[in-house]
C-alpha positions, 0 to 999 in steps of 0.5 A: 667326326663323331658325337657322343651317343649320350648327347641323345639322352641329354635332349630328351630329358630336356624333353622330360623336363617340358613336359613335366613342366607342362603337365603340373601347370596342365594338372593345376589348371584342371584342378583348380579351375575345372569341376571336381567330378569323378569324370574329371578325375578320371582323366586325370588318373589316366593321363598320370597313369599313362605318362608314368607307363610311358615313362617306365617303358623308356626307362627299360629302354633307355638302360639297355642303351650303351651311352659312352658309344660315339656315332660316327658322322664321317660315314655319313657325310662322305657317303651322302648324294654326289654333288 
């Protein structure tokens, strides 16, 4: 039996989707409801800044990745603890 790798991919931009998803409402609340003072915009910047640098990291990472390779579970299951 063997999953398609990209089964992976497909979870984690669903992660990227939450996340992005929670991070407009978090901006909006901040935003909207907080005190527009450079301390407050500061962490803003730095949260984006950050969130976009670690979304460019993944990026390089994830393009270096061969997705249409399936992981084989038989190995695994055959090999596990003995009953």
């Amino acid at each position: 039996m063997a999953i398609p790798l990209y089964i992976f991919l497909i979870i984690y931009f669903v992660f990227l989707a939450i996340f992005a998803i929670f991070s407009y409402f978090d901006i909006d609340h901040i935003i909207k409801f907080g005190t527009l003072n450079f301390t407050n915009l500061l962490a803003v910047t730095i949260y984006i800044g950050g969130s976009v640098l670690i979304l460019i990291i993944s990026w390089q990472f994830i393009g270096q990745i061969d997705w249409k390779q399936p992981i084989e579970l038989s190995g695994i299951i055959n090999s596990g603890m003995p009953y």
